[in-house]
Residue frames as qw, qx, qy, qz and C-alpha x, y, z in Angstrom:
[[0.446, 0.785, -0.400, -0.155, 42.57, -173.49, 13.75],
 [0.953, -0.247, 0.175, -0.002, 44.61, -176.44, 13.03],
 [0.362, -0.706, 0.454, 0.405, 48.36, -176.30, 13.36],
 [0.756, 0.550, -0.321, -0.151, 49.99, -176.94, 9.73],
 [0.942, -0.261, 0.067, 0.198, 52.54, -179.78, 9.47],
 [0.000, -0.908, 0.346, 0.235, 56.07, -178.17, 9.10],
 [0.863, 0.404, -0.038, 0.300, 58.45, -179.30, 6.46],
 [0.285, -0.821, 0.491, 0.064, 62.61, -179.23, 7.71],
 [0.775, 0.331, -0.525, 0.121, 65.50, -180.93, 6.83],
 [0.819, -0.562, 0.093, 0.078, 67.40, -183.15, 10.27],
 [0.390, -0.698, 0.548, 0.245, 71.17, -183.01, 11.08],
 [0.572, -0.060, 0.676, 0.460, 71.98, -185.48, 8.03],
 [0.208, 0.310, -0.175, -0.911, 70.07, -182.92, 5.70],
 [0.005, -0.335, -0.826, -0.454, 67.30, -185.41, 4.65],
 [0.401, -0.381, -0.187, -0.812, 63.63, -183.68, 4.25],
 [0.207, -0.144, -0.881, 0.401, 61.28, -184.23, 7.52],
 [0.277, -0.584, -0.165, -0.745, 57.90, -182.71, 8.51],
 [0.008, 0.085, 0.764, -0.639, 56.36, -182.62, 12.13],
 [0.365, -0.422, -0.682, -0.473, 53.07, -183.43, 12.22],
 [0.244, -0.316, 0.390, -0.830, 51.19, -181.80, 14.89],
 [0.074, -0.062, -0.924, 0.371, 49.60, -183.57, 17.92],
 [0.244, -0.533, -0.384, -0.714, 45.75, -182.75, 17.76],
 [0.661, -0.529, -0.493, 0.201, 45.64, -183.56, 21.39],
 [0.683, -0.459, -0.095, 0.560, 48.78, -182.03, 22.44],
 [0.219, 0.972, -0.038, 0.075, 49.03, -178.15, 21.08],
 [0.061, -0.941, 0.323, -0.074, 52.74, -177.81, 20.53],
 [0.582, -0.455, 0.671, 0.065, 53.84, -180.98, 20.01],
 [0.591, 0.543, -0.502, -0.321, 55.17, -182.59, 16.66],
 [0.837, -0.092, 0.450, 0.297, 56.15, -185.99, 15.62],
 [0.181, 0.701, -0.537, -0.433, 58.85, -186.04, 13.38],
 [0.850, 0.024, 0.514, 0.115, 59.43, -188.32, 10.62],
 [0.294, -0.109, 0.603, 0.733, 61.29, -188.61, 6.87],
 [0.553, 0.382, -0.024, -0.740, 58.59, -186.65, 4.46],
 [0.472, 0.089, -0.716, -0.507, 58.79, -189.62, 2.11],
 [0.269, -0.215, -0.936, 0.075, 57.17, -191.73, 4.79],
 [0.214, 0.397, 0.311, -0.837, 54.96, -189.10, 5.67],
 [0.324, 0.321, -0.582, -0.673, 53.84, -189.12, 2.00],
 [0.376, -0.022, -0.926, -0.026, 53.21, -192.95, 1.88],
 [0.035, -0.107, -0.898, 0.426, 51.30, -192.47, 4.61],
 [0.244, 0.444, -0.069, -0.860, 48.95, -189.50, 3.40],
 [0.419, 0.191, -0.724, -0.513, 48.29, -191.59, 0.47],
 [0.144, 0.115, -0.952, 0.243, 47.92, -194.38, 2.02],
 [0.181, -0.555, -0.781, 0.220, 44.80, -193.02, 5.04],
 [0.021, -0.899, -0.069, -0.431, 44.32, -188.81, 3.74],
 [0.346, 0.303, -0.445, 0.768, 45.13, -186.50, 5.95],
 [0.632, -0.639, -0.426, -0.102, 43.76, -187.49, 9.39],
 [0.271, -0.853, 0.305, -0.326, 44.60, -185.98, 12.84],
 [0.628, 0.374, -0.599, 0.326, 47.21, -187.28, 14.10],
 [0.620, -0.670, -0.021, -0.409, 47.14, -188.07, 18.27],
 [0.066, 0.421, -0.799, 0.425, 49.15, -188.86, 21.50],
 [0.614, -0.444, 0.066, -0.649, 47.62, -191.91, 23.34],
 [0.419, -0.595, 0.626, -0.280, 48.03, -193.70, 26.41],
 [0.662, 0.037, -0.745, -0.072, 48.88, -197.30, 26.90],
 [0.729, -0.576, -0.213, -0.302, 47.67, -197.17, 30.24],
 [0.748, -0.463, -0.111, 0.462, 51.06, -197.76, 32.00],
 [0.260, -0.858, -0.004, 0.443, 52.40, -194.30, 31.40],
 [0.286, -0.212, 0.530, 0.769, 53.43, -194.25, 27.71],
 [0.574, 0.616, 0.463, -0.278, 51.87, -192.85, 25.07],
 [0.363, 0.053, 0.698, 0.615, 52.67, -193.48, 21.23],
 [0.355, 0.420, -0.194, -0.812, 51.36, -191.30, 18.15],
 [0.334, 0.312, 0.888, -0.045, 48.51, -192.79, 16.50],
 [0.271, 0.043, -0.448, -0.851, 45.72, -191.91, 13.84],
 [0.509, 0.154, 0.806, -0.259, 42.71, -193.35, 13.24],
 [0.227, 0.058, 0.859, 0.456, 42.33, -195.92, 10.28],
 [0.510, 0.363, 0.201, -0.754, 38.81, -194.39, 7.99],
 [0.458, 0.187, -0.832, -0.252, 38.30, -197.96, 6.65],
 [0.541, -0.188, -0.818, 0.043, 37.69, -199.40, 10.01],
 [0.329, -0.828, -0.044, -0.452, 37.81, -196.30, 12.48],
 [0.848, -0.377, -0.044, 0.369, 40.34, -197.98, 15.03],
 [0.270, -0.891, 0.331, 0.152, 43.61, -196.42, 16.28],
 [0.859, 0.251, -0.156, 0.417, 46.74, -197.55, 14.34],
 [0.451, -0.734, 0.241, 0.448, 50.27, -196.64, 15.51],
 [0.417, 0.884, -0.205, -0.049, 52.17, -194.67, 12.88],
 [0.122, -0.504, 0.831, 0.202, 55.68, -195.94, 13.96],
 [0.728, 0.283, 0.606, -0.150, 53.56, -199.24, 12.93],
 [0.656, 0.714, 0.235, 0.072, 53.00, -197.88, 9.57],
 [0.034, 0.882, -0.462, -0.090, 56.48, -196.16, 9.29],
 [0.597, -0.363, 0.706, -0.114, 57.89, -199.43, 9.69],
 [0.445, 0.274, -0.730, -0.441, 56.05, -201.18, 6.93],
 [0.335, -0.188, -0.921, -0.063, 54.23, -203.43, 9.55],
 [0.412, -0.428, 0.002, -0.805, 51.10, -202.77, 10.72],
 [0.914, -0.318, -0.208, -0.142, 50.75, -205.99, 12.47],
 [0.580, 0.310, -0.592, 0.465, 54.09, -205.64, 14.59],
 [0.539, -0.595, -0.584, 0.123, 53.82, -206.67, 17.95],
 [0.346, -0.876, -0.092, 0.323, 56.02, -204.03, 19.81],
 [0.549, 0.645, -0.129, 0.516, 58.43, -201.15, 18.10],
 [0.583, -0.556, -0.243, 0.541, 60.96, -200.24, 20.18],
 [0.145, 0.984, -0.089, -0.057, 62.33, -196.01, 20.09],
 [0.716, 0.327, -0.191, 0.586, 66.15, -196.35, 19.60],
 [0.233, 0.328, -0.302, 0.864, 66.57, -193.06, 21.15],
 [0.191, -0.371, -0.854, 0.310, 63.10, -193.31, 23.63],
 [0.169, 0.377, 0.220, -0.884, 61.68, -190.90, 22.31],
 [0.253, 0.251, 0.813, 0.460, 58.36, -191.84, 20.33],
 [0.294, 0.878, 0.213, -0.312, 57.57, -188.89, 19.03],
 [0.042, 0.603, -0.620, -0.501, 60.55, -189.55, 16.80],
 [0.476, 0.708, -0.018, -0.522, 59.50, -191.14, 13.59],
 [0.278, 0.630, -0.710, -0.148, 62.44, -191.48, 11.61],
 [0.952, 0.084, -0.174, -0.236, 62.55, -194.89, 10.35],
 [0.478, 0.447, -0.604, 0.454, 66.05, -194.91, 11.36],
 [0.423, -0.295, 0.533, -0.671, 64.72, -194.43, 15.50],
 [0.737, -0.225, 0.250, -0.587, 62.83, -197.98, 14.75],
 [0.232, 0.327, -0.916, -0.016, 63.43, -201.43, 15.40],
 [0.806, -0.172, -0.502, -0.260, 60.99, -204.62, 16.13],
 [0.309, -0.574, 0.626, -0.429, 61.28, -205.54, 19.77],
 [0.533, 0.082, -0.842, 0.015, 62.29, -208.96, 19.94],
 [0.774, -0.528, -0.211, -0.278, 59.47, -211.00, 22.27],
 [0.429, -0.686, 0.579, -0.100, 61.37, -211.94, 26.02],
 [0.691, -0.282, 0.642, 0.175, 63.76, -215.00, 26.24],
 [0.838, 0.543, 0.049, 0.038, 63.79, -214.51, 22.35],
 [0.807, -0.013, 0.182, 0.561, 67.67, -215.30, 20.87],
 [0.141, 0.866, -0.008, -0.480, 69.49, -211.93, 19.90],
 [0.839, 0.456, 0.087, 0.284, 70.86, -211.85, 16.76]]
């Protein structure tokens, strides 16, 4: 039986859903439903997954039924699927929220 995705509203009262981990029973990303949505549209409604980067993080991911590859969702939350690294605001990336992301600026790059 696959968990359903749960629809809530976050501490500023905008709509959110948690999308369950198909890997991880009992774990949700969260994000803003309208970028849920967008995404849905976007690639259906595929499982949604925790996986590793081989040095002890692991980012929420999908996989793309166009090409079959893993995409990262903060990726597609974002609006760039081709961004090199997203950083968590709050380190936690099972948060979503488009507000939790930001482009990590490459080393020795200038801060603005």
């Amino acid at each position: 039986m696959t968990a359903a995705v749960l629809h809530s509203r976050d501490n500023d009262g905008r709509l959110v859903v948690g999308v369950p981990l198909s890997n991880r029973p009992g774990h949700r990303a969260w994000l803003y439903a309208a970028d849920y949505e967008t995404i849905v549209a976007d690639h259906g409604p595929r499982p949604w997954l925790a996986n590793g980067n081989g040095h002890g993080k692991s980012y929420v991911r999908l996989r793309c039924a166009d090409r079959g590859n893993l995409v990262m969702v903060a990726r597609l939350v974002f609006g760039d699927a081709e961004a090199r690294s997203i950083r968590y605001r709050d380190g936690d990336s099972l948060n979503l929220r488009s507000r939790n992301l930001a482009v990590r600026k490459p080393r020795g790059a200038a801060r603005a």
